[in-house]
C-alpha positions as CSV (number, residue, x, y, z in Angstrom):
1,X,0.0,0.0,0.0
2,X,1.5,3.3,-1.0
3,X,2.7,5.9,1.9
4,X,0.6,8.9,2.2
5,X,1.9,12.0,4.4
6,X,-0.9,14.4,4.6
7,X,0.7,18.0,5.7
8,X,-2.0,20.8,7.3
9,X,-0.7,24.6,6.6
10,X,-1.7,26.0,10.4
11,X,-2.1,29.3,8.5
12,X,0.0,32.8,8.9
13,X,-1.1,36.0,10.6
14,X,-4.8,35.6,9.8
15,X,-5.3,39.3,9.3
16,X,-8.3,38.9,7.6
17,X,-10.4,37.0,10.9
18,X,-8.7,39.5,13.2
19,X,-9.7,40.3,15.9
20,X,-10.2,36.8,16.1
21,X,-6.9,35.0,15.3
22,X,-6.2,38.0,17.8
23,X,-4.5,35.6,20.4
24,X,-5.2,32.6,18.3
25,X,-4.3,30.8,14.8
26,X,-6.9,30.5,12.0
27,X,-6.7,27.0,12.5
28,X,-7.6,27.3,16.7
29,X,-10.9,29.9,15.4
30,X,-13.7,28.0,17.5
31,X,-16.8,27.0,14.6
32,X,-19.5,25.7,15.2
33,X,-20.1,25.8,18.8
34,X,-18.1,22.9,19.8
35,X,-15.0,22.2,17.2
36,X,-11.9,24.3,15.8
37,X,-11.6,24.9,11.9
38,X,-8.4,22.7,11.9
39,X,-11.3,20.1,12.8
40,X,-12.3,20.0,9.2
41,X,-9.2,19.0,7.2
42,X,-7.7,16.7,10.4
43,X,-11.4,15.0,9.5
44,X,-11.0,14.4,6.0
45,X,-7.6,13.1,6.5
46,X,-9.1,10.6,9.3
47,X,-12.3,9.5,7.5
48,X,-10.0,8.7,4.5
49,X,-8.3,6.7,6.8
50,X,-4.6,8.8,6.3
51,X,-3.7,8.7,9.9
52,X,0.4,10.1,9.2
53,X,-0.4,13.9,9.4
54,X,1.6,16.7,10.1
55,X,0.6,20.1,11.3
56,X,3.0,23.2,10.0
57,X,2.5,26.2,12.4
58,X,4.1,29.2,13.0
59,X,2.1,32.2,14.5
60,X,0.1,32.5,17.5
61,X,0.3,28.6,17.8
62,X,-0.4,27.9,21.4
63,X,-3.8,27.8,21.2
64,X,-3.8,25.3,18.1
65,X,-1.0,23.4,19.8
66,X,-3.3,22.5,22.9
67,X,-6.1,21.8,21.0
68,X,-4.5,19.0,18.7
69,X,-2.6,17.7,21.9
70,X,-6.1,16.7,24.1
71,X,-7.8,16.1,20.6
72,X,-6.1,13.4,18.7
73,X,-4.0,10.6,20.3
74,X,-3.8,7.5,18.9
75,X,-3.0,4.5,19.8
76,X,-0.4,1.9,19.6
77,X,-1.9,-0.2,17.7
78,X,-3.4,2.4,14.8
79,X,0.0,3.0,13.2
80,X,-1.5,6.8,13.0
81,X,0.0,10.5,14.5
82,X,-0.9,13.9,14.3
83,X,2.6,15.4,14.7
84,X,3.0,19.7,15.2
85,X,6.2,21.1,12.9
86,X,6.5,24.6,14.5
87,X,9.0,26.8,13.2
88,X,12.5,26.1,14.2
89,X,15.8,27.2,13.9
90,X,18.4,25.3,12.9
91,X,22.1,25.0,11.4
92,X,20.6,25.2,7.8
93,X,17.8,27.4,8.5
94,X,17.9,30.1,11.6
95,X,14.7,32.2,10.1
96,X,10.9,31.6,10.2
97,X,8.9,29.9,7.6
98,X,8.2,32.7,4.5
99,X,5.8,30.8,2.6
100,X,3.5,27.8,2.1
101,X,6.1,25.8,0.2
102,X,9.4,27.0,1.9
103,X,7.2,25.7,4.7
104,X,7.0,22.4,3.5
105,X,10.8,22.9,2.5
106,X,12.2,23.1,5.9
107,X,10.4,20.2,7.2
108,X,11.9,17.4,4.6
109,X,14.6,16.4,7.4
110,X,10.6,15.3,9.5
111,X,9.5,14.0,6.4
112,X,12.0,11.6,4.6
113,X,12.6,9.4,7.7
114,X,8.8,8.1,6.6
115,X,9.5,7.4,3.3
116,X,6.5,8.4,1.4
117,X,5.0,8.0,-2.0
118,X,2.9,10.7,-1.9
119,X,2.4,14.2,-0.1
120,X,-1.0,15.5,0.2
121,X,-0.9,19.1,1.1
122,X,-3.8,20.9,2.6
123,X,-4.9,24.4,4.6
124,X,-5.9,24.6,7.8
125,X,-8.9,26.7,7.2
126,X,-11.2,25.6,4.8
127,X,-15.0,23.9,5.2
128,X,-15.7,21.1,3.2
129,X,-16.2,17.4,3.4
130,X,-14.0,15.4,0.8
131,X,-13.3,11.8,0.0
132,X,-9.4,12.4,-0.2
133,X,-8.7,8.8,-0.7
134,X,-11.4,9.1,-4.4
135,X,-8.9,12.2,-4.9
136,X,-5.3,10.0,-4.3
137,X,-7.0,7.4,-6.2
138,X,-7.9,9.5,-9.2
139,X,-3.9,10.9,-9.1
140,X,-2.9,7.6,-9.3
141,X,-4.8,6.7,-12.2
142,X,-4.0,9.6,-14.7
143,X,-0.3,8.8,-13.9
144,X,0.0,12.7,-12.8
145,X,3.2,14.1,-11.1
146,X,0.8,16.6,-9.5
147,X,-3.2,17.1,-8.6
148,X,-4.8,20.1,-8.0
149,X,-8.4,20.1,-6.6
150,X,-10.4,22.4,-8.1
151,X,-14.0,23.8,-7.5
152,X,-16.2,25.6,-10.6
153,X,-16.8,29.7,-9.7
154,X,-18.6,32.0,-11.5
155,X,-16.7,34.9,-13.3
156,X,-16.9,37.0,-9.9
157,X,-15.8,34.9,-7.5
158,X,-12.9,34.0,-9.8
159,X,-11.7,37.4,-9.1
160,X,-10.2,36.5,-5.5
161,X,-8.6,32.8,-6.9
162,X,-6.1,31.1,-8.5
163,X,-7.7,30.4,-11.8
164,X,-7.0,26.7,-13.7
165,X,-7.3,26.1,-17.5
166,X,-7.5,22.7,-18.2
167,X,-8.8,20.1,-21.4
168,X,-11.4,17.7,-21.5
169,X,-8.9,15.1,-20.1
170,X,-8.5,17.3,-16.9
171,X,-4.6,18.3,-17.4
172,X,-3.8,21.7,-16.5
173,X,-2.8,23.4,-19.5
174,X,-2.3,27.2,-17.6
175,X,-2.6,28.8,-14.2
176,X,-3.6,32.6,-13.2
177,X,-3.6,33.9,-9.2
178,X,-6.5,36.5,-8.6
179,X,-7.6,37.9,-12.1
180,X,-9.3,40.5,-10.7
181,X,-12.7,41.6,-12.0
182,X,-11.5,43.6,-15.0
183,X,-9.4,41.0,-16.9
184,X,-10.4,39.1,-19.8
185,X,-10.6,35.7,-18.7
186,X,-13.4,34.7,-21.2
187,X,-10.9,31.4,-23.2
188,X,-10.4,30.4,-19.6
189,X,-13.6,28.6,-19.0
190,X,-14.2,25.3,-17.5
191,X,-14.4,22.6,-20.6
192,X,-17.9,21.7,-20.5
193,X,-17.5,17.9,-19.4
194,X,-17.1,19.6,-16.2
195,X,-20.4,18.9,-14.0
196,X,-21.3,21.9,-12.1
197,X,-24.9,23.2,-10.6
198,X,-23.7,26.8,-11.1
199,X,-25.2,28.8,-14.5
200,X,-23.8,30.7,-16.7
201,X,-19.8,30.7,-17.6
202,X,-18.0,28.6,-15.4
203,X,-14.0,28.8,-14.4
204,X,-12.0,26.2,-12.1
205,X,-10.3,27.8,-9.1
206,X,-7.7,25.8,-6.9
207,X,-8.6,24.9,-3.8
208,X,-5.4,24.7,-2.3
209,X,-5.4,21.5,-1.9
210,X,-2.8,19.1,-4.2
211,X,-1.0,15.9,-3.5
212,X,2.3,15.2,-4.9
213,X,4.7,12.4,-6.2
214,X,7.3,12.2,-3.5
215,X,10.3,12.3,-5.9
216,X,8.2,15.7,-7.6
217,X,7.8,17.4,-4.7
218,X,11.3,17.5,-3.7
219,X,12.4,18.6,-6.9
220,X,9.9,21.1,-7.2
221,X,11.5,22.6,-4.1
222,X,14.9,22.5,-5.1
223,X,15.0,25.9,-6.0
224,X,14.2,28.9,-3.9
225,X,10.4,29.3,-4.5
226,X,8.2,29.6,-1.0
227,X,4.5,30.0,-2.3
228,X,2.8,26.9,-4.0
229,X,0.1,28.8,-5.7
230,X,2.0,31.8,-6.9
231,X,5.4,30.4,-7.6
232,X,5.5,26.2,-7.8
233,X,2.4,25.1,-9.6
234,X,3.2,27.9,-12.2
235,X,6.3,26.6,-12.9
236,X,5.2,22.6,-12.9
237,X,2.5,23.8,-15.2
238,X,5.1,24.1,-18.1
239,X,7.0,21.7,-17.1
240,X,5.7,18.5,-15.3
241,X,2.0,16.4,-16.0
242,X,-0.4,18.5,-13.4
243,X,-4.1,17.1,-13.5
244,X,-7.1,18.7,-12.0
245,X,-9.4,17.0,-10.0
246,X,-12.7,18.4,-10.2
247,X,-14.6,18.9,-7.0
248,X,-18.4,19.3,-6.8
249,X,-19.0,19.5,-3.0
250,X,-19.9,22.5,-0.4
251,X,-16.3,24.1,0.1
252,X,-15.7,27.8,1.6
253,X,-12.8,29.3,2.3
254,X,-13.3,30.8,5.7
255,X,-10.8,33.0,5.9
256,X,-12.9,36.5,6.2
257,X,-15.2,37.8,9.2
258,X,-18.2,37.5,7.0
259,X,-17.5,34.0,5.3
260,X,-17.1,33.0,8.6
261,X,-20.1,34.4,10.2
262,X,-22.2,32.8,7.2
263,X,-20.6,29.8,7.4
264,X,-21.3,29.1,11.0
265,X,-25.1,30.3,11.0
266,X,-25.5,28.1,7.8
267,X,-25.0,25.3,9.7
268,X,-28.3,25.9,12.0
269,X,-30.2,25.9,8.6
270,X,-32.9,23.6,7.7
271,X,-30.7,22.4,4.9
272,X,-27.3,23.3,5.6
273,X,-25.2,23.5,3.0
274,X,-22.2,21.6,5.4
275,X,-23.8,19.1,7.2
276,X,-22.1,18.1,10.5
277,X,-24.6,15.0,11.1
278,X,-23.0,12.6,8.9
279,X,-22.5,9.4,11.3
280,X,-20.0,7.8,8.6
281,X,-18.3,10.8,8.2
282,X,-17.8,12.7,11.7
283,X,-15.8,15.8,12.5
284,X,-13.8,14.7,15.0
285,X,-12.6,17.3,17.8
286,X,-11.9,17.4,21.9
287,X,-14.0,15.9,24.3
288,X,-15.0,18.4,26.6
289,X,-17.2,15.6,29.4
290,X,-19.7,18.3,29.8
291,X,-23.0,18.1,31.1
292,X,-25.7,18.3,28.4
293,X,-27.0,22.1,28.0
294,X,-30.1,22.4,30.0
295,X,-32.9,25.1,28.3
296,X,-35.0,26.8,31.3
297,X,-38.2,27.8,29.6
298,X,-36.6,29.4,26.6
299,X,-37.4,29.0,22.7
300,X,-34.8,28.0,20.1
301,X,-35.6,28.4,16.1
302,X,-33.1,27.0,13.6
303,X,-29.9,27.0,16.2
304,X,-27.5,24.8,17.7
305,X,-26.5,24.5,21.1
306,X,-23.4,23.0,22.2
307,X,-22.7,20.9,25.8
308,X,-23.0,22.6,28.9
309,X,-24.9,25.4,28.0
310,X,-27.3,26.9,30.3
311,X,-30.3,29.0,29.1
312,X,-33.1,30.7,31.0
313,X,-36.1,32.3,29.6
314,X,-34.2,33.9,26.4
315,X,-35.1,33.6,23.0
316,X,-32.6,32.7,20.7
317,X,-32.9,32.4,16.7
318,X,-30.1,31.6,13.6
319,X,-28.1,31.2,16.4
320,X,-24.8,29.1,17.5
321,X,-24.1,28.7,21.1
322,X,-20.9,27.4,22.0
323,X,-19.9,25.6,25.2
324,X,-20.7,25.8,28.7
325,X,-22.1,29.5,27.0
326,X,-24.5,31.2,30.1
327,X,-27.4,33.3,29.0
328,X,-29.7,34.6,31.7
329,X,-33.7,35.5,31.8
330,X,-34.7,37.6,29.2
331,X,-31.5,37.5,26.7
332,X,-32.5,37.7,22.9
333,X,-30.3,36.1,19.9
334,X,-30.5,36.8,16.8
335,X,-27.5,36.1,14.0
336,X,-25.3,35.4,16.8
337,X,-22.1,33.4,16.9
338,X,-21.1,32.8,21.0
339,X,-18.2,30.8,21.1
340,X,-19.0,30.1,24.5
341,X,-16.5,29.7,27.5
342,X,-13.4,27.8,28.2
343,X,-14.6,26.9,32.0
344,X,-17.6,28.1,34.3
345,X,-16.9,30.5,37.0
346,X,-17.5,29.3,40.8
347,X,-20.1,31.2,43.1
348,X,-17.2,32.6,44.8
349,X,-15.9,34.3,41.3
350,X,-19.5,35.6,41.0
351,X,-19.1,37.1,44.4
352,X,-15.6,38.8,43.5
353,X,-17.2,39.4,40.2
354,X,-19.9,41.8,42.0
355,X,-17.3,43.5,44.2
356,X,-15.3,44.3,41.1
357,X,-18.3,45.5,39.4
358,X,-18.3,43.5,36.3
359,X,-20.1,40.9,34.9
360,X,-20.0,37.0,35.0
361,X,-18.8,35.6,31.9
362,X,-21.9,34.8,29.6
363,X,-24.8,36.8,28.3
364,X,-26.7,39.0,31.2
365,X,-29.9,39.6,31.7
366,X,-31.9,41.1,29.5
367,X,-29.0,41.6,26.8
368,X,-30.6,41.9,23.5
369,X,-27.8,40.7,20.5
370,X,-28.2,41.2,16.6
371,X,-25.5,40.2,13.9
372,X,-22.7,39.7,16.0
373,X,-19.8,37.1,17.0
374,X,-19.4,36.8,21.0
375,X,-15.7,35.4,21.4
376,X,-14.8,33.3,24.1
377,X,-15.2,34.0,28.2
378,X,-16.9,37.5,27.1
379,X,-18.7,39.4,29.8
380,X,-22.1,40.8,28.1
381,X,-23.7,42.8,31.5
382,X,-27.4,43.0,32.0
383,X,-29.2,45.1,29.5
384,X,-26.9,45.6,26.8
385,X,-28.0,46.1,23.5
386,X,-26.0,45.2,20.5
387,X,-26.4,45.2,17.2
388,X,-29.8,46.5,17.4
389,X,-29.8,50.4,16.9
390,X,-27.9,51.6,14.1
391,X,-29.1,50.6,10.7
392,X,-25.5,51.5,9.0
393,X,-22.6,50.4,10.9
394,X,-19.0,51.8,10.3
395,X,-16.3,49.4,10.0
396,X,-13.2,49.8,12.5
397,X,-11.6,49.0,16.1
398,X,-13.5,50.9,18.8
399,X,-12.3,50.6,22.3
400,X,-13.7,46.6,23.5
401,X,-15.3,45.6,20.0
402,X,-14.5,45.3,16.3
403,X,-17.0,46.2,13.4
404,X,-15.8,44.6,10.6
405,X,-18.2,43.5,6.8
406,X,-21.1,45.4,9.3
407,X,-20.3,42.3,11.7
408,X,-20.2,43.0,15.6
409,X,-17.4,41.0,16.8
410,X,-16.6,41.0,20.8
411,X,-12.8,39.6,21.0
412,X,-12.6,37.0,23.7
413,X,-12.4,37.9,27.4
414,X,-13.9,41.3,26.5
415,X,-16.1,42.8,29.1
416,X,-19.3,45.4,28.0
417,X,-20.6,46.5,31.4
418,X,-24.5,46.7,31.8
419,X,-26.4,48.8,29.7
420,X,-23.7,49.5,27.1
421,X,-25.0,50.2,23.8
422,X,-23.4,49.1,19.9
């Protein structure tokens, strides 16, 4: 059987989920109520059953780090590991990672004592549910040196991705990163064997994820290149047998406030478009031993609670509520994300709490919330109102929240003190 290394990208800075990567990696962004988005490819990888997986981080990494260490132990007898590569300095290499593939570079010396056949090389924060072994098994096939997985866009959203043109046989023939909306992209069009349940002109756009011949990938990184999208599948293009493999599934790159946001609501739809009750095909993440959330004359519509929540006469709608998340009598949700808490204060806290003058951690009474993300172990006092007032929000960094896409977003440990208004 061939030897498959599967290699997560923990993400860089994360700028564009900031304030939320904040004190935390993309990867470590709670979604969901319960999981972390490294939960989704660490999934894939499992369900395929490609238990060797390595985890490349770099910045803000503690967080991430923790998670994967309570999350995913194997045992003896599984053959499997999740392994973390953090940047490190060494005789050969004393500075931090600069890319994707210079990632990938520095970590040969982990990788070659496995000996694999094959790399597959994914991100750390994207939401979609693939069959990765149909994709390693399709590589195999066309005899390619490379596989890109592609999804079909339209002509707008191929603005903000690495555009693919490819024949009827699936080779990649050309590759273009971010066209931009004004460029004439019209002979780039997906070739119509391509089965898509989008209308109109079609294009393929990468999704970042590719696997590799072994041999390939360490000549493709002989030179000095550190970005696969922008630099080495360019250059393999002309050179080496790149296929694409067409992908037809849900997949989002949520790597914005507002694709986030979406994302996470969507999944308290009627029909979401990620469905996270698939019995054969679990997301796997830590188990937290909670209690089960207890709901004290309250009404839910189209939301998801996670464990050892505790609700009390508050109405909640489109909303996710994360773990051991408190919300006291007369608290109304609307569009809200609550990430929840990472552990429940004791009566004595409470007390100290009320000498202080601020709140418990959780949502206070009477709180009314409206298209908003509440980060972890916030304090929301009695009577706040947020969201709920202005009709046109300006984006920016105000003194304890964020407005960013017209999105509330309360960094964790935040505290808004009764009555405060957004």
């Amino acid at each position: 059987m061939a030897e498959v290394l599967s290699v997560i990208l923990g993400g860089g800075k994360g700028t564009r989920l900031f304030p939320l990567t904040k004190s935390r990696s993309k990867p470590a962004v709670p979604f969901g109520g319960k999981y972390r988005i490294i939960d989704i490819p660490l999934s894939n990888c499992i369900n395929a059953g490609l238990k060797h997986i390595y985890i490349v981080t770099q910045f803000n990494s503690a967080s991430l780090h923790m998670h994967l260490a309570h999350a995913y132990v194997f045992d003896h007898f599984s053959g499997g590991f999740v392994e973390i590569l953090a940047a490190e300095q060494t005789l050969e290499h004393s500075g931090w990672f600069e890319g994707t593939a210079d990632a990938i570079r520095k970590n040969f010396v982990h990788f070659r004592p496995q000996k694999p056949d094959y790399y597959i090389i994914l991100s750390g924060d994207q939401l979609y549910r693939m069959d990765l072994r149909e994709m390693l098994k399709a590589h195999i096939d066309s005899k390619a040196e490379i596989t890109i997985a592609c999804t079909t866009c339209t002509r707008e959203e191929a603005s903000g991705f690495g555009i693919l043109k490819s024949n009827k046989s699936n080779a990649i023939t050309a590759f273009m990163e971010k066209p931009g909306p004004t460029k004439d992209i019209s002979d780039w069009k997906a070739p119509p064997e391509i089965k898509t349940k989008k209308t109109g002109d079609v294009f393929l756009a990468s999704m970042g994820i590719y696997i590799f011949n072994a041999k390939t990938m360490e000549s493709c990184l002989e030179n000095s290149y550190t970005d696969f999208g922008k630099e080495v599948i360019p250059e393999a293009i002309n050179m080496l047998k790149v296929n694409a493999y067409p992908f037809e599934g849900y997949w989002e790159d949520i790597g914005t406030i507002k694709s986030f946001f979406e994302a996470n609501l969507n999944l308290a739809d009627i029909s979401p478009q990620f469905d996270i009750y698939d019995e054969k095909r679990p997301i796997f993440t830590q188990m937290y031993n909670l209690p089960p959330s207890k709901m004290n004359f309250s009404t839910m519509n189209q939301s998801l609670a996670a464990e050892g929540c505790i609700i009390t006469n508050a109405s909640i709608t489109n909303a996710i509520v994360g773990v051991r998340t408190i919300i006291e009598s007369g608290a109304s949700l609307n569009g809200v994300v609550c990430m929840g808490a990472d552990y429940y204060e004791s009566d004595r806290q409470k007390v100290e709490n009320d000498i202080a003058r601020i709140p418990n951690i959780g949502i206070g009474k009477g709180a009314i919330i409206k298209c908003a993300i509440i980060d972890k172990n916030a304090r929301i006092g009695e009577g706040c109102r947020i969201g709920i007032d202005a009709i046109n929000r300006t984006d920016g960094d105000y003194k304890n929240y964020h407005i960013v896409d017209g999105i509330i977003v309360v960094p964790k440990d935040s505290i808004l003190f009764p009555g405060s208004v957004i």
